[in-house]
Kinemage of the C-alpha trace (Angstrom):
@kinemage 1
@onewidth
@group {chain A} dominant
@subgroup {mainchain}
@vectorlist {calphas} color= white
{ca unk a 1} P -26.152 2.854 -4.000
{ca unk a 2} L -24.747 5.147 -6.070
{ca unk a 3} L -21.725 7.645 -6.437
{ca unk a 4} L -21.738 11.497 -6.818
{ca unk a 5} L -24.975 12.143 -4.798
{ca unk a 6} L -25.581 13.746 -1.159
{ca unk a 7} L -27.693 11.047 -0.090
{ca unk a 8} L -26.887 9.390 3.739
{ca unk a 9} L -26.590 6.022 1.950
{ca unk a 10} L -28.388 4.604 5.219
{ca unk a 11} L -26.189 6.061 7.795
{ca unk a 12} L -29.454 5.290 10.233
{ca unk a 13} L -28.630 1.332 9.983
{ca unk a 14} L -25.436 1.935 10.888
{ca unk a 15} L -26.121 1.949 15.273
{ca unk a 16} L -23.529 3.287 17.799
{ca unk a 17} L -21.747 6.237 15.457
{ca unk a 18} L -20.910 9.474 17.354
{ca unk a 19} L -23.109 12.199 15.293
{ca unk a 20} L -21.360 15.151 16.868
{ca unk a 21} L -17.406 13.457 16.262
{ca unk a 22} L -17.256 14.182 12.763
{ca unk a 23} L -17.927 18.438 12.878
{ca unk a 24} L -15.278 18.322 16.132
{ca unk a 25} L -13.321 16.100 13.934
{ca unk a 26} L -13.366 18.805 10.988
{ca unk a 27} L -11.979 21.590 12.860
{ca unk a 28} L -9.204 19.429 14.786
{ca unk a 29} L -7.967 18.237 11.214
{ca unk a 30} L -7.711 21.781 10.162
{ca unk a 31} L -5.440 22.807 13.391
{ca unk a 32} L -3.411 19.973 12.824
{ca unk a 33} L -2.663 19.821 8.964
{ca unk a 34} L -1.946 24.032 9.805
{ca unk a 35} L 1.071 22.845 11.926
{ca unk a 36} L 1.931 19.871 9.718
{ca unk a 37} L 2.041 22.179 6.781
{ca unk a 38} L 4.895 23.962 8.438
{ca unk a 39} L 7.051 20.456 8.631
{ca unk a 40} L 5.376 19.667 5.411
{ca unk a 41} L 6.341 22.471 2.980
{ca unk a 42} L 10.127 22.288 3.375
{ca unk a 43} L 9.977 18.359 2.980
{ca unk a 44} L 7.909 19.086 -0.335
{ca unk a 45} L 9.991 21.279 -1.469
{ca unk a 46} L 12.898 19.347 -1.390
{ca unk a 47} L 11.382 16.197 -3.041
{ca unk a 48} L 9.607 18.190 -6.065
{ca unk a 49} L 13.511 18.814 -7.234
{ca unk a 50} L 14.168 15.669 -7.082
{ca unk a 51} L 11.015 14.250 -8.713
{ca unk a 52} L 11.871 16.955 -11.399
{ca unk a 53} L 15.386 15.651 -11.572
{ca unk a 54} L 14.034 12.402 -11.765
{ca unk a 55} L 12.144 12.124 -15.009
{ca unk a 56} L 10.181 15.047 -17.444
{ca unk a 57} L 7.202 16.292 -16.665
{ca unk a 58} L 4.949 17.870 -13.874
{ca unk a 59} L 6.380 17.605 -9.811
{ca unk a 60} L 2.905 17.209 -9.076
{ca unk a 61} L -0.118 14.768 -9.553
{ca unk a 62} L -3.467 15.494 -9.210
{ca unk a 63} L -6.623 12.488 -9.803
{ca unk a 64} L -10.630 12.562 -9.579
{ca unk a 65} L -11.479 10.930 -5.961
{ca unk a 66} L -14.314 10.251 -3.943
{ca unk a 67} L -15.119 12.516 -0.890
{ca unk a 68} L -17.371 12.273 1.590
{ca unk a 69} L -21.038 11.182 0.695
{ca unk a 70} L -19.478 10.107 -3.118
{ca unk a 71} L -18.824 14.077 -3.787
{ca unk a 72} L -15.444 13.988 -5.921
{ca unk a 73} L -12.860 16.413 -5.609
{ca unk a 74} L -9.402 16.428 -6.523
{ca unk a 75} L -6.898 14.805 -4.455
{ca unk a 76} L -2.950 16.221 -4.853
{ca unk a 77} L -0.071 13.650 -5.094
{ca unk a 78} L 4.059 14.156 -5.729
{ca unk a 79} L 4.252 12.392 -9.210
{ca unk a 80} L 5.906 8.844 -8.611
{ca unk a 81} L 5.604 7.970 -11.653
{ca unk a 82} L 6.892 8.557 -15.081
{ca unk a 83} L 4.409 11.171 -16.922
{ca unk a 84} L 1.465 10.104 -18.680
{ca unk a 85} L 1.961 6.496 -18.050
{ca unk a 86} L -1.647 5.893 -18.392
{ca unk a 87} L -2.429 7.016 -21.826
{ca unk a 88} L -2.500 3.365 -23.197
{ca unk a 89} L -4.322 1.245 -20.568
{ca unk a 90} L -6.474 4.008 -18.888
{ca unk a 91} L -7.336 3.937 -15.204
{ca unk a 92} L -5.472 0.990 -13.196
{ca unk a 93} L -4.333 -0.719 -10.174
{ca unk a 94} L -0.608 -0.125 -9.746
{ca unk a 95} L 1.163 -3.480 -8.960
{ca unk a 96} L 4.344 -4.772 -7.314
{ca unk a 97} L 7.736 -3.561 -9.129
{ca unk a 98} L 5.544 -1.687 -11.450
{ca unk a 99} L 7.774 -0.443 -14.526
{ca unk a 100} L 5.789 2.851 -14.397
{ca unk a 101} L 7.454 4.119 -11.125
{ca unk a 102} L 10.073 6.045 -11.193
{ca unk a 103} L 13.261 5.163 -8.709
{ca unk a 104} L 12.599 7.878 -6.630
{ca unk a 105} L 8.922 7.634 -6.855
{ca unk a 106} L 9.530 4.342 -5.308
{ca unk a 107} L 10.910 5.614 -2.298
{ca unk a 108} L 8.169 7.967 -2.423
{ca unk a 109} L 5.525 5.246 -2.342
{ca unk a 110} L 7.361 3.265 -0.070
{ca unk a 111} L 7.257 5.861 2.892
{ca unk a 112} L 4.135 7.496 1.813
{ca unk a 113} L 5.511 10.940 1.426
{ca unk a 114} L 4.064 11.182 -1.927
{ca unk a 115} L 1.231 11.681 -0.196
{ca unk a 116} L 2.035 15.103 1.942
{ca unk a 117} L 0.344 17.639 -0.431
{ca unk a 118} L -2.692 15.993 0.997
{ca unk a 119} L -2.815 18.120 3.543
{ca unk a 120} L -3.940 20.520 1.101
{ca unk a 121} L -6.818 18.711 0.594
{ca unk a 122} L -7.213 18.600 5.054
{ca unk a 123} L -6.767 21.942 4.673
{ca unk a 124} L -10.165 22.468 1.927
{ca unk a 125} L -11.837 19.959 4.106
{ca unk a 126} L -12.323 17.533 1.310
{ca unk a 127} L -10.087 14.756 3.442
{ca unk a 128} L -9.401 14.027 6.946
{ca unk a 129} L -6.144 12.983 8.582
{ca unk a 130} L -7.635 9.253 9.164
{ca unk a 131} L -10.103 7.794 7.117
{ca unk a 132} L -10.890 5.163 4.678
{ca unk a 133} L -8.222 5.850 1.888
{ca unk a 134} L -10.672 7.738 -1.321
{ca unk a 135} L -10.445 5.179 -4.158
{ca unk a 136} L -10.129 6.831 -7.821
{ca unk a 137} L -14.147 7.749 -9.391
{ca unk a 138} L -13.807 5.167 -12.737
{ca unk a 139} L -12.303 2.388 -10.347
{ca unk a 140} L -14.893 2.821 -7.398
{ca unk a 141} L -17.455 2.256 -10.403
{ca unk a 142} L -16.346 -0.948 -11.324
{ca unk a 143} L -15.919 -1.848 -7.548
{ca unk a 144} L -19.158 -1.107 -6.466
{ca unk a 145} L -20.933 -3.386 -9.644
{ca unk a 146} L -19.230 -6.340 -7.641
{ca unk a 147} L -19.187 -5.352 -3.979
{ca unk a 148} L -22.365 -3.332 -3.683
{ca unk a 149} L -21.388 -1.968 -0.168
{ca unk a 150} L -18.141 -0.728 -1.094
{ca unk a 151} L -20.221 2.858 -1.239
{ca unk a 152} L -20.785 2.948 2.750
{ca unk a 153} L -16.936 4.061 2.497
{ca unk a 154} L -17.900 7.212 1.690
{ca unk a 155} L -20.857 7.920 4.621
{ca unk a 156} L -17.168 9.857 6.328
{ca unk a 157} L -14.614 11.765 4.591
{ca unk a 158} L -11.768 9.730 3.402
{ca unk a 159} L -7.981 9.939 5.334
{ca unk a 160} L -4.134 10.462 4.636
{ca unk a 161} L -3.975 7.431 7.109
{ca unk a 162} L -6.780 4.805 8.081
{ca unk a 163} L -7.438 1.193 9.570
{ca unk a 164} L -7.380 -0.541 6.169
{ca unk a 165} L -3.649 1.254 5.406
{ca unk a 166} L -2.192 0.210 7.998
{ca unk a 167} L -3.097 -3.026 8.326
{ca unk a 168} L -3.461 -4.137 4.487
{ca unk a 169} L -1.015 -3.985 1.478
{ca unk a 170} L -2.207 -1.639 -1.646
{ca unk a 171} L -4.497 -3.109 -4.063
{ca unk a 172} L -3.248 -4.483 -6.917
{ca unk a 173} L -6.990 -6.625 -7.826
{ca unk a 174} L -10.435 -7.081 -6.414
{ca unk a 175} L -9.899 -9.921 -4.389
{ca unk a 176} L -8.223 -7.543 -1.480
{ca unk a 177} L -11.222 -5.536 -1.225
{ca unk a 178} L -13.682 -7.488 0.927
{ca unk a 179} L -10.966 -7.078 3.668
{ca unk a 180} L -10.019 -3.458 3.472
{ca unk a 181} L -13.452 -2.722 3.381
{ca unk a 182} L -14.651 -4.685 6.102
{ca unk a 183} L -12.091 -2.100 8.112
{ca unk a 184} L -13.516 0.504 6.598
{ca unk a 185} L -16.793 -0.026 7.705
{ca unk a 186} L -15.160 -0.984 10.827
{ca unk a 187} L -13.779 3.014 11.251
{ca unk a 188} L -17.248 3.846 9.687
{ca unk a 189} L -18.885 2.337 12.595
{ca unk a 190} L -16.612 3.003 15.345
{ca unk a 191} L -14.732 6.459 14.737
{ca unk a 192} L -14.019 8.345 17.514
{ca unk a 193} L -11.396 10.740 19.425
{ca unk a 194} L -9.301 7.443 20.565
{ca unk a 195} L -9.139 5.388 17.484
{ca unk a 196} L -8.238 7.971 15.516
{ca unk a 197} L -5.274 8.825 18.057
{ca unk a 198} L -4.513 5.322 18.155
{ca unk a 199} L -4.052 5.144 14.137
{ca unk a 200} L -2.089 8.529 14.062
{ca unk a 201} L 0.635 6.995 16.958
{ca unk a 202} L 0.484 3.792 14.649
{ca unk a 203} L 0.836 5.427 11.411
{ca unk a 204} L 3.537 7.451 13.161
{ca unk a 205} L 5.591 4.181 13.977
{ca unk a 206} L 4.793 2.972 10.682
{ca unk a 207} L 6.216 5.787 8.916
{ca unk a 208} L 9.520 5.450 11.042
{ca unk a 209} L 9.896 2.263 9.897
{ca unk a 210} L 9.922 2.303 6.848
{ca unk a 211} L 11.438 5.231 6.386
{ca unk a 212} L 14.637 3.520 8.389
{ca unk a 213} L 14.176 0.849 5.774
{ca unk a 214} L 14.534 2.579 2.971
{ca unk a 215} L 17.466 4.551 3.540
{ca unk a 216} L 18.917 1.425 4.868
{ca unk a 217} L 18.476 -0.400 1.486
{ca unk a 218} L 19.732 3.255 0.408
{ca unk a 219} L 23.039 3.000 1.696
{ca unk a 220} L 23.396 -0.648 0.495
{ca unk a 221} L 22.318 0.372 -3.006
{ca unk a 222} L 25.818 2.455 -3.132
{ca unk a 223} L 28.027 -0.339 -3.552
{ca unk a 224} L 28.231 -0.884 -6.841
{ca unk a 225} L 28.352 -3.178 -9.881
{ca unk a 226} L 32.029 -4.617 -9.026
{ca unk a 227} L 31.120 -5.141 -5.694
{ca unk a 228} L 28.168 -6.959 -6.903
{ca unk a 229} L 30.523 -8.591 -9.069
{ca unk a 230} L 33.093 -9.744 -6.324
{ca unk a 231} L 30.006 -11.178 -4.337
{ca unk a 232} L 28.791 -13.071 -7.212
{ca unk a 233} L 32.277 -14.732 -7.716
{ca unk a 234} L 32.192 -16.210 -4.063
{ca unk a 235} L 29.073 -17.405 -4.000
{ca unk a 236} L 29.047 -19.153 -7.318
{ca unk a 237} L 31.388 -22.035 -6.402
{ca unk a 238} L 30.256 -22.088 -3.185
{ca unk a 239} L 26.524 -22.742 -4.892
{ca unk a 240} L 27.488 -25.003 -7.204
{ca unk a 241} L 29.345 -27.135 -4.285
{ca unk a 242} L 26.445 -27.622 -1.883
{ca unk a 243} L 24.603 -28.624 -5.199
{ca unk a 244} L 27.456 -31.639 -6.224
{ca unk a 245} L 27.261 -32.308 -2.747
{ca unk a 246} L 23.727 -32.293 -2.068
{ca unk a 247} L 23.501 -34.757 -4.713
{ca unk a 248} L 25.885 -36.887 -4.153
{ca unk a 249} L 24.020 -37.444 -0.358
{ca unk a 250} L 20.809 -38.244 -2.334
{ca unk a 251} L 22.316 -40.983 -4.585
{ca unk a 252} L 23.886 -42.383 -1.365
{ca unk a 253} L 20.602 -42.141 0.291
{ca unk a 254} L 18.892 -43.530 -2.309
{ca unk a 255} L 21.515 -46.338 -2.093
{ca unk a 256} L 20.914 -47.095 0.893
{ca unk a 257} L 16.967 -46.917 0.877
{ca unk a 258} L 17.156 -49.773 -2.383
{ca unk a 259} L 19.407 -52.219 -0.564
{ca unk a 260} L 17.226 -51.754 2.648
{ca unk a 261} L 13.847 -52.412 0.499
{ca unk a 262} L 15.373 -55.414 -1.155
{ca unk a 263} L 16.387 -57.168 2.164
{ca unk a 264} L 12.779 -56.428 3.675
{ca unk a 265} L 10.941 -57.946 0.778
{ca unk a 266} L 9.939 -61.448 1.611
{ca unk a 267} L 10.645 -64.265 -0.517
{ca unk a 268} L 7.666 -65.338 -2.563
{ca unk a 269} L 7.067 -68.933 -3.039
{ca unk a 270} L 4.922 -70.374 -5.472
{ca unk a 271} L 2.241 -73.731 -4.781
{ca unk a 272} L 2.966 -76.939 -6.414
């Protein structure tokens, strides 16, 4: 299989897809991401001055990703992290607590609304609002030479939200792929009007969630070196007294345990 043609990549062997879904899926994307964009743009707005505020360089991000049937296009992003961060190692995975974020582009990341020029892309009809999540073109290359069906991702357009996103961390290596893309194949196989509504009221809980998360950690964030001072004070001798203390229990446990063995060893006696 290979990416950047307009071949069907053998949607025949794949039994029990709606034909029809996908075209009636098209022009219900487009409705919705029309009255998202008019939540959306504010919301934008709003977090491209404080990405700007945040660190130099461009509010937004834009990458080479694959569309449907391994066409690329050019997916939109706010910028999360600091600019030109790639210019050394090239194309990679980002990982946990990954210097390159910036501390807003964390919060970003961590609610996913890095991700709402996207609907741009709804918009153009290169993406769908749920769909397997379109994987960067040099990366998908090196994917694909290890897990040859990683390309059957692309036989539907990829989503803002999907299967494999909600149920899966981000990749950060290879060896998470074999189970995001057995959901993907899963959503390849088995898209239709209900699972897609059932993974926009997920993703709709999901989003709530975290988003009450982060401003929660937020809030907490406020207090302060001397208050993180004053807590450190308290719970220093408190530490270091269930340490002597724990200690001192094992030496008298271990007390105990010798004197115990020693009386339950029998007395050996030797033959004449």
């Amino acid at each position: 299989m290979t990416f950047g043609t307009d071949k069907t990549f053998g949607l025949e062997s794949l039994p029990g897809r709606d034909r029809k879904y996908p075209g009636l899926k098209t022009v219900a994307d487009f409705l919705a991401a029309c009255v998202l964009m008019v939540v959306a743009v504010p919301i934008i707005a709003v977090l491209a001055i404080l990405v700007k505020r945040a660190s130099p360089g461009p509010v937004f991000y834009s990458q080479a990703r694959l569309g449907l049937h391994g066409r690329p296009f050019r997916i939109w992003k706010l910028r999360t992290m600091f600019h030109n961060c790639e210019w050394a190692t090239g194309p990679v995975w980002s990982c946990k607590n990954d210097d390159r974020v910036t501390r807003i582009g964390r919060v970003l990341r961590d609610t996913h609304l890095d991700e709402l020029p996207q609907l741009w892309n709804v918009l153009r009809g290169e993406m769908s609002l749920v769909g397997p999540r379109p994987e960067r073109v040099e990366i998908a290359r090196r994917i694909e030479a290890k897990v040859p069906e990683f390309g059957l991702r692309v036989l539907v357009k990829p989503g803002l939200t999907g299967l494999a996103q909600l149920q899966l961390p981000p990749d950060v290596d290879i060896s998470n792929i074999p189970h995001k893309l057995a959901r993907d194949l899963l959503y390849v196989q088995h898209q239709g009007p209900m699972l897609d509504l059932r993974i926009l009221i997920s993703t709709a809980f999901h989003f709530v969630g975290t988003g009450c998360v982060c401003v929660s950690r937020m809030l907490l964030a406020g207090l302060g070196t001397s208050a993180r001072q004053e807590m450190t004070q308290v719970e220093m001798p408190n530490l270091t007294g269930r340490h002597s203390q724990s200690n001192s229990i094992s030496r008298v446990n271990s007390g105990a345990n010798s004197r115990a063995n020693s009386r339950a060893e029998p007395e050996l006696s030797v033959a004449a």
